[in-house]
C-alpha atoms as one frame of an Amber mdcrd trajectory, in Angstrom:
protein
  67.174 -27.836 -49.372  63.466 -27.931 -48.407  61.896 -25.900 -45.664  58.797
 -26.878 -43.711  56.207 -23.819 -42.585  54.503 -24.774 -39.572  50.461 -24.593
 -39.846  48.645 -22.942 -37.338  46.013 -25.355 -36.121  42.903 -23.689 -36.340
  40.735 -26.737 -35.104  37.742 -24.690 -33.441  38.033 -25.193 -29.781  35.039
 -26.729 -27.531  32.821 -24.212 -26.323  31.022 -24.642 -23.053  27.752 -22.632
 -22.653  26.302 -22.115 -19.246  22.378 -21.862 -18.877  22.181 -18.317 -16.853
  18.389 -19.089 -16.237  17.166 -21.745 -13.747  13.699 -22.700 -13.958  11.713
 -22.659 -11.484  11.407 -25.198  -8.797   7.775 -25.608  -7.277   7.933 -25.048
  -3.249   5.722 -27.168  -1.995   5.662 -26.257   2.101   4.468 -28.301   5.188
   2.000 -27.342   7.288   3.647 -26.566  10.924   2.414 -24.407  14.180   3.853
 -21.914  16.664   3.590 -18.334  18.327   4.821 -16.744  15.389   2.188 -18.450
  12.643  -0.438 -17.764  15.241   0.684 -14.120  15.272   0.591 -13.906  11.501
  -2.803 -15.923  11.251  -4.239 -13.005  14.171  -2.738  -9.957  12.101  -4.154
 -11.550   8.766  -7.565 -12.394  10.104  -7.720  -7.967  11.452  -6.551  -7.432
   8.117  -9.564  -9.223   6.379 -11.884  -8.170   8.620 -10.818  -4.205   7.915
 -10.636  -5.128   4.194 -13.757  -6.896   3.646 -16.022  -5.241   6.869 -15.285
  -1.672   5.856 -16.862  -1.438   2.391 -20.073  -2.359   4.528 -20.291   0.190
   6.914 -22.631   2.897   6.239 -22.515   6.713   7.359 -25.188   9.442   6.436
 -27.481   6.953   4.314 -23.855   6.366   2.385 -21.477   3.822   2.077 -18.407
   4.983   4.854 -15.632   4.911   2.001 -16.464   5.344  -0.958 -14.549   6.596
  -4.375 -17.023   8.165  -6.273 -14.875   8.591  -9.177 -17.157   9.999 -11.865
 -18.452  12.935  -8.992 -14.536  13.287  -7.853 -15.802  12.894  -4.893 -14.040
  10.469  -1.936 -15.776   9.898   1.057 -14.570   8.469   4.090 -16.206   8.454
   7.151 -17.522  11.771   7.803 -15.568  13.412   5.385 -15.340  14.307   2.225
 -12.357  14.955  -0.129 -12.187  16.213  -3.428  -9.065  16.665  -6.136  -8.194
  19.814  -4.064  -7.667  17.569  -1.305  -4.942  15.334  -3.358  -2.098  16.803
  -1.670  -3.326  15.142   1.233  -3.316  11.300  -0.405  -0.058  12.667  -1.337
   0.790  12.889   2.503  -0.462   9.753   3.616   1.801   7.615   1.019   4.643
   9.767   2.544   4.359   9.063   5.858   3.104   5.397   5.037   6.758   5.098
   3.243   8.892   6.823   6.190   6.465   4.577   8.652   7.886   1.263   6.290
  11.248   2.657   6.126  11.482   3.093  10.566   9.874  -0.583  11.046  12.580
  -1.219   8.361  15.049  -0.371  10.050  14.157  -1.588  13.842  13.050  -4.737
  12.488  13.503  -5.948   9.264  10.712  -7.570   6.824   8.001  -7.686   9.147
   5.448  -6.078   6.621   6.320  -8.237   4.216   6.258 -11.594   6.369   3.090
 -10.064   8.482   1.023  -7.555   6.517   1.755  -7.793   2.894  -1.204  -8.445
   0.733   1.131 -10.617  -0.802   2.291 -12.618   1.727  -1.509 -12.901   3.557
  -3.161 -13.993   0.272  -0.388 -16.536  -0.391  -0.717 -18.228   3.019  -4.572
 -18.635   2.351  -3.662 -20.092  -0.942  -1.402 -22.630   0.848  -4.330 -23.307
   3.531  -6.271 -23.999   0.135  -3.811 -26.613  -0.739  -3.048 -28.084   2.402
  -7.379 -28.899   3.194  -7.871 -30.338  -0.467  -4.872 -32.030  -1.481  -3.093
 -32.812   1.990   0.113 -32.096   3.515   3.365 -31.843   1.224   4.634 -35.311
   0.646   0.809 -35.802  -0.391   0.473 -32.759  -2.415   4.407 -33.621  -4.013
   3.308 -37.503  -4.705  -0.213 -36.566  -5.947   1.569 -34.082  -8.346   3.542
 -36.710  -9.348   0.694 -39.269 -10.171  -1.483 -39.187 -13.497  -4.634 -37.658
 -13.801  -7.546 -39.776 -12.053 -11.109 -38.848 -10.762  -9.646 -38.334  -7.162
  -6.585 -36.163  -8.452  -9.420 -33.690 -10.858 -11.367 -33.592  -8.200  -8.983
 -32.331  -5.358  -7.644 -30.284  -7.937 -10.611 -29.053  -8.803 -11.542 -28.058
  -5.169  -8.460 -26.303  -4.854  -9.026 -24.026  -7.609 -12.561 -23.423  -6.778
 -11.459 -22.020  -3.339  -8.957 -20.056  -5.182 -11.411 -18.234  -7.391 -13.566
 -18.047  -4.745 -11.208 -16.128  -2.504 -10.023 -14.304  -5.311 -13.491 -13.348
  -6.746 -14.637 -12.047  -3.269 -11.683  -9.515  -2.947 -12.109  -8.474  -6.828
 -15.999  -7.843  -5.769 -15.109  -5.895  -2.691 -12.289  -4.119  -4.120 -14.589
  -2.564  -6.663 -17.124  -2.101  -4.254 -15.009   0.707  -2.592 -15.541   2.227
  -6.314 -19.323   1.389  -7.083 -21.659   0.971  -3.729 -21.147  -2.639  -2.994
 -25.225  -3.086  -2.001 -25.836  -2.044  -5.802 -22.437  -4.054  -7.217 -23.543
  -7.429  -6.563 -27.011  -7.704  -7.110 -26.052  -5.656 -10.795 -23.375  -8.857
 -11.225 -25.977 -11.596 -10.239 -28.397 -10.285 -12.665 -25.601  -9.156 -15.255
 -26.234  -5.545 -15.375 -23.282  -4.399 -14.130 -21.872  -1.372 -16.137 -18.638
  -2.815 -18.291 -16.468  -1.407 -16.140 -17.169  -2.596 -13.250 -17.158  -5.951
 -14.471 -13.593  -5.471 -16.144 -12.527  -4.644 -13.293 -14.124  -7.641 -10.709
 -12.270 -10.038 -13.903  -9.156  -8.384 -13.676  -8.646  -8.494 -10.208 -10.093
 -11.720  -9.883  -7.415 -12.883 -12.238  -4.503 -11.042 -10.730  -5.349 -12.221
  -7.186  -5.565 -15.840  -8.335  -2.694 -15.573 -10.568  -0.288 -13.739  -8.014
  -0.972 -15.735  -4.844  -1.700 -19.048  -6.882   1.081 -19.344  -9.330   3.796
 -16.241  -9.003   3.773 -16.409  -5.175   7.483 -16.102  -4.041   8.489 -14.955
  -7.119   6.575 -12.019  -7.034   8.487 -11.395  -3.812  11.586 -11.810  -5.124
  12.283 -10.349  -8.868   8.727  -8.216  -9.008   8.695  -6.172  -5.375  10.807
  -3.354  -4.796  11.194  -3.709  -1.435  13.498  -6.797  -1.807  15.887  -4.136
  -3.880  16.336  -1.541  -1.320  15.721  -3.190   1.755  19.634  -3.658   2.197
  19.775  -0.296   1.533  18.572   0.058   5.006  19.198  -2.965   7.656  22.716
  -2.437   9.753  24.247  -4.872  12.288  21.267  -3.941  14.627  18.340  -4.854
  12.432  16.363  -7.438  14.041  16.319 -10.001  11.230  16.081 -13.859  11.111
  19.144 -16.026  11.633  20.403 -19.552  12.119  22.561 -19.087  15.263  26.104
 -21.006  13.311  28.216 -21.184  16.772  25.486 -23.117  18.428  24.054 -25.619
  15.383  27.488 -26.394  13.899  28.410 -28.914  12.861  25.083 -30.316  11.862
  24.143 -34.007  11.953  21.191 -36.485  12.815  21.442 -37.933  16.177  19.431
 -39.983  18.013  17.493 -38.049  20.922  19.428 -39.282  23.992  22.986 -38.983
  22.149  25.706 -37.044  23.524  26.113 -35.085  20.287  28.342 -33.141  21.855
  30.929 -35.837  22.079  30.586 -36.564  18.823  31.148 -32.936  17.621  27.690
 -31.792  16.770  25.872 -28.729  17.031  22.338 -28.614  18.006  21.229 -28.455
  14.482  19.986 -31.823  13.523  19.874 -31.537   9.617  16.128 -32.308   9.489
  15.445 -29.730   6.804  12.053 -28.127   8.627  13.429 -24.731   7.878  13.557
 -25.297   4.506   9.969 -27.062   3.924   8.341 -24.677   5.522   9.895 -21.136
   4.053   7.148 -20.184   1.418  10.032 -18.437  -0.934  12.075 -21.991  -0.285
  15.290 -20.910   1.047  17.695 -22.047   3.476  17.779 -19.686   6.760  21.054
 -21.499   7.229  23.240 -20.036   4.451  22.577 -16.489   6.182  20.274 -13.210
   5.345  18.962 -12.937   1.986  17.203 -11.156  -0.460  14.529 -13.763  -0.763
  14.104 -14.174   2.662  10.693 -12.236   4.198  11.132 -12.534   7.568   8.023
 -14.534   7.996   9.596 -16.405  11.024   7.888 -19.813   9.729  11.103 -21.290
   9.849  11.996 -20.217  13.640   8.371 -22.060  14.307   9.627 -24.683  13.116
  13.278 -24.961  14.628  11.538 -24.884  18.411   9.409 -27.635  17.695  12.208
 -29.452  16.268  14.371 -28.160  19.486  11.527 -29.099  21.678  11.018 -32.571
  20.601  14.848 -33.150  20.906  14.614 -31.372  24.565  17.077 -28.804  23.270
  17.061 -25.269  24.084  14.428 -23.207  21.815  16.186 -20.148  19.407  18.394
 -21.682  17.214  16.893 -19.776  14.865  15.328 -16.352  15.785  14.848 -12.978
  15.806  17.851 -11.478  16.576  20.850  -8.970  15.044  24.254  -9.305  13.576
  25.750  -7.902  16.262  23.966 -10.649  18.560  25.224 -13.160  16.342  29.056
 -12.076  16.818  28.774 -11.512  20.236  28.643  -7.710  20.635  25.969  -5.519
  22.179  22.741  -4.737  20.123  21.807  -0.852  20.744  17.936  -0.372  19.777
  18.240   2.897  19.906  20.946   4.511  17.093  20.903   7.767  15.139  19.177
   6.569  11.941  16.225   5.070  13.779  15.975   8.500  15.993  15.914  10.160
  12.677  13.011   8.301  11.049  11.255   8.844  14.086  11.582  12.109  14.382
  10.495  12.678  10.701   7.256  10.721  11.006   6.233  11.771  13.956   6.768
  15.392  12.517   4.792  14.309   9.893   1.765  12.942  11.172   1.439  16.138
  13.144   1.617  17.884  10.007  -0.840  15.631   8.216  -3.373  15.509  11.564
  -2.976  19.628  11.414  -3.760  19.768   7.416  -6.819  17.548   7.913  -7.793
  19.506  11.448  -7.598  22.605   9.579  -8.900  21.729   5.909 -11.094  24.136
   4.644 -14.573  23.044   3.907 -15.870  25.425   1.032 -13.696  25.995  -1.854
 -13.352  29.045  -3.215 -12.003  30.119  -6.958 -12.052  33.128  -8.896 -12.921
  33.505 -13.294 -12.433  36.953 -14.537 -14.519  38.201 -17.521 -12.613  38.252
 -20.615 -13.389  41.864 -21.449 -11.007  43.605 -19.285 -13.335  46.342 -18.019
 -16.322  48.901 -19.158 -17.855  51.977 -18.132 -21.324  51.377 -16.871 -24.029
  53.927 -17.499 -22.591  56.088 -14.057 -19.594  56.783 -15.646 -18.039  53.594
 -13.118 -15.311  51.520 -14.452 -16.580  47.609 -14.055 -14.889  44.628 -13.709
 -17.281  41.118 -14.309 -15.881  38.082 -12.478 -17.683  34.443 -11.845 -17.132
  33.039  -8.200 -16.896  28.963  -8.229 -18.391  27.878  -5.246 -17.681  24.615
  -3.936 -19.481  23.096  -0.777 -17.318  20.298   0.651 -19.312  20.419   3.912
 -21.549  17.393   4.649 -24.445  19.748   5.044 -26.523  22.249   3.682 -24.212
  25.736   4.331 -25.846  29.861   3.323 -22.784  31.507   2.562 -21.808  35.500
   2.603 -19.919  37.224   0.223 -18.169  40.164   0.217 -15.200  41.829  -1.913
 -12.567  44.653  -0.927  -8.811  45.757  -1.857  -9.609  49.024  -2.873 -11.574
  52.251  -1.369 -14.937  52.962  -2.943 -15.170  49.534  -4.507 -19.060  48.590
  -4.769 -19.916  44.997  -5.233 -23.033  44.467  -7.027 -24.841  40.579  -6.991
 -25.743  37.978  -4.767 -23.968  38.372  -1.006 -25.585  35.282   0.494 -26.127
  32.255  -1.595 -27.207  28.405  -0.160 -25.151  25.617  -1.382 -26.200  22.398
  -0.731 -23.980  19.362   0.751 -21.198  18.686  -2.177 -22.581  21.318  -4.395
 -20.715  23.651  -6.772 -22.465  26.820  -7.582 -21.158  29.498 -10.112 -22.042
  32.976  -9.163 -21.889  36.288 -11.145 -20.724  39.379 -10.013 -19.537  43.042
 -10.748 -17.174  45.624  -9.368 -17.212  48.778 -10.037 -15.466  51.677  -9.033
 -14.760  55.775  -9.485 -11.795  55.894 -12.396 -10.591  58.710 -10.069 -10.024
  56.473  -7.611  -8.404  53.621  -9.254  -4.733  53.884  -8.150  -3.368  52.034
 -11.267  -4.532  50.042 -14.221  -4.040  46.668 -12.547  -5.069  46.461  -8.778
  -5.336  43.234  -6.391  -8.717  42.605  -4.998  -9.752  40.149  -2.420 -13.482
  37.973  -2.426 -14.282  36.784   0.912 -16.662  33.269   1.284 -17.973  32.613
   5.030 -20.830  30.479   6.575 -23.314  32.446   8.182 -23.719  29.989  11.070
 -20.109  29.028  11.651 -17.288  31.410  11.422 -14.738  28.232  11.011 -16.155
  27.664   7.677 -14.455  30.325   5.529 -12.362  31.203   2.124 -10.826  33.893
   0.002  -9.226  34.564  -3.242  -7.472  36.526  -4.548  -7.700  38.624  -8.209
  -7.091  41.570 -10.316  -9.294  44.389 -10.854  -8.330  46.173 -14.954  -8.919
  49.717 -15.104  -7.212  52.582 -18.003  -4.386  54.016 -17.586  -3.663  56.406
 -15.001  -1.860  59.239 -15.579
C-alpha cells in the first residue's frame, strides 16, 4: 500500500508595490480679478514699500535701521540697542507669535494668503510668468512645445525678471547689515567685502529658488505653520469654504437653464477654483492643510456666479458652524484669552522700551582681594565698564556707598561719547575697624549730570580680613 504526502505549494505569490511618493505636478494658475486679489495686491505693494523704502531712510547722518553687527550695535530709528537689549528682540518674536496665534484663531491663514513673504514673492513670480509667457493654456502649451527662438526668449525674460526681483531683495536685505549707499556702489565696482557678497548670492538664490521653483511646496511640507495651524482653528474660525448645500449637485448648464429642475446646484463644474489656487487644490473637497486662505478661489467663484447671474458666495469666508447652519459667536474664551495676553504684552514690551536704561553699567573686581595702603586702610581695586547707549554725548557722576567711612578714590565725573564704552579705575578703601565682616556688599552709582532719567548701579563685594 502506497501513501501520497501532499506538497505544500510554495509558488511565491505576486507582490504588488505601491509608489508612496507622487511627483510633483506643475500648477500652472490663470490670471483672474476681484476685491480680494486687489486686497492682497494693496497689502503686498505696503509691504514692499516698508521693505525696500526703509533701508533708505536716514536719521542722525545714519542709515534709520541698521545692524551693525561687527560694533553690536542695532540702530533703529532713534534708538539704539545693544546685546543687553536682546531680551527685548526676545519680546517682540513673542508677542509677534501670540499676535499670529489670535489672527489664527479669528481668522484663519490670512498671514499666510496676505502677508507671507512667501506667498507675496510667489504671486510676483506668477505676474512674471503671466507678462512673458501669457496666460495658462499659453504658458501649459508653450511648455509643451520644443525649444525655439520665441520659447528661449520668453523664457529667458522670465528668468531675468526673476533674478532681477530676487537680486534687488538679496541687495536690500544686506543693506540693513552693511549701509546700503556704500553696498552697491562696493558691488558695481566689485569691492564688496566677501561677505557681503555671499550673502547678496545666497539670498539671491534662495529668493529665486523658493518663489520660482518650491513655491507651494514650501507651503506645504517646509512651513510650520501648516503643522499646527489645526492645532488652533474651531468651528468658528473664519476659513474658506465651498458652500456643499447650495452648489450640489454640480453640473454645466447653459445660462438661462432651470438647473434647478434638473437637480443642480449652483456650482457649474467649471474648475476656476482649481486653476487659480497657487498650491492647486480643490476648495471643494473641504479645509485643508494645503490650503492658505488666499481667497483667489472665492474671486473667482463670483465672477463665475456673476456671469451666470447667480448669487455671489458660493465660496467664501465663512465658519463651520455657518456651514451647518448654527450660530457663529466671534467672540469665545480662547480668542478673549489671546487677547488678553497680547495686549498684556505689548504693554509690557512698550513699558521695557519706555523705561530702558540708556548707560550701562558693570562692575570687574581686582583679582587681589584687598591691601593695606600706606594709611593703614584696607583697599579694594575695581574697574567700572561704562557703556553710553545714549545718542549723544553724556558727563557722567560716580559715586560708591554700602558701608560707613567708605572713601572712593578716582575719577567721579567722566564724558562718554555717543555709543562709547569707557573702562574706569577705581579704589575703596576703608578703616579695618570699621569693616563689619570680611565680605561686604557695596553699591556704584552712574548718573548724567544733565538728566536725572539717565542713571545705573551695580552691585559688588568689598574683601576685607577676618573680623574677630
Amino acid at each position: 500500500m502506497s501513501s501520497q504526502i501532499p506538497v505544500k505549494d510554495v509558488t511565491p505569490a505576486k507582490v504588488e508595490t505601491v509608489d508612496l511618493y507622487a511627483n510633483r505636478e506643475k500648477i500652472y494658475t490663470r490670471a483672474f480679478t476681484g476685491i480680494f486679489r486687489n486686497l492682497r495686491m494693496l497689502g503686498g505693494a505696503l509691504l514692499f514699500l516698508l521693505y525696500f523704502g526703509t533701508v533708505w531712510l536716514t536719521w542722525n547722518g545714519r542709515q534709520a535701521v541698521w545692524w551693525n553687527l561687527p560694533e553690536r550695535k542695532f540702530h533703529i530709528l532713534s534708538a539704539t540697542y545693544w546685546p543687553q537689549d536682546f531680551v527685548l528682540l526676545s519680546a517682540v518674536l513673542i508677542i509677534a507669535a501670540f499676535g499670529l496665534f489670535f489672527i489664527t484663531v479669528y481668522a484663519g491663514r490670512v498671514w499666510c494668503g496676505y502677508t507671507c513673504p512667501q506667498s507675496v514673492y510667489t504671486w510676483v513670480f506668477m505676474w512674471a510668468e503671466k507678462v512673458t509667457e501669457g496666460d495658462r493654456n499659453k504658458r501649459m502649451k508653450l511648455d509643451k512645445e520644443p525649444m525655439s527662438a520665441q520659447k528661449f526668449l520668453r523664457k529667458l525674460a522670465k528668468h531675468s525678471i526673476w533674478v532681477g526681483v530676487s537680486l534687488l531683495t538679496a541687495i536690500t536685505f544686506v543693506g540693513y547689515f552693511t549701509p546700503i549707499r556704500e553696498l552697491i556702489p562696493e558691488l558695481l565696482t566689485l569691492q564688496a567685502s566677501g561677505w557681503a557678497a555671499f550673502w547678496v548670492g545666497f539670498f539671491t538664490i534662495a529668493t529665486y529658488g523658493n518663489a520660482g521653483y518650491l513655491r507651494e511646496q514650501v507651503c506645504i511640507y517646509m512651513c510650520p505653520y501648516a503643522r499646527f495651524q489645526s492645532v488652533m482653528f474651531d468651528q468658528d474660525t473664519l476659513i474658506v469654504s465651498y458652500d456643499p448645500r447650495r452648489g450640489e449637485q454640480r453640473g454645466p448648464r447653459k445660462r438661462d437653464a432651470d438647473y434647478k429642475a434638473e437637480g443642480l446646484g449652483d456650482c457649474i463644474d467649471c474648475m476656476m477654483c482649481v486653476n487659480v489656487c497657487p498650491t492647486g487644490i480643490d476648495i471643494r473637497d473641504g479645509l485643508q492643510i494645503e490650503c492658505i486662505g488666499c481667497a483667489a478661489c472665492i474671486d473667482a467663484c463670483d465672477s463665475i456666479m456673476e456671469k451666470m447671474d447667480y448669487p455671489k458666495g458660493l465660496i467664501s469666508y465663512t465658519t463651520e458652524h455657518n456651514l451647518s447652519g448654527q450660530k457663529t459667536h466671534l467672540v469665545r474664551p480662547r480668542l478673549i484669552g489671546y487677547a488678553i495676553a497680547l495686549l498684556a504684552m505689548m504693554a509690557v514690551f512698550a513699558w521695557a522700551v519706555a523705561n530702558r536704561s540708556l548707560v550701562e553699567l558693570d562692575v570687574l573686581k581686582d583679582r587681589v582681594l584687598y591691601r593695606e595702603n600706606e594709611e593703614g586702610r584696607i583697599e579694594n581695586v575695581y574697574t567700572l565698564k561704562i557703556m553710553n547707549k545714549a545718542q549723544q554725548e553724556i558727563v557722567y557722576l560716580i559715586e560708591a556707598d554700602g558701608l560707613d567711612g567708605l572713601v572712593y578714590e578716582g575719577k567721579r565725573e567722566i564724558k562718554a561719547l555717543a555709543g562709547e564704552v569707557l573702562s574706569v579705575p577705581v579704589e575703596l578703601s576703608i578703616d579695618p575697624e570699621k569693616l563689619p565682616s570680611s565680605t561686604n556688599e557695596v553699591m556704584f552709582r552712574i548718573r548724567s549730570a544733565d538728566d536725572a532719567s539717565i542713571q545705573n548701579d551695580a552691585a559688588s563685594r568689598f574683601i576685607g580680613p577676618s573680623v574677630r
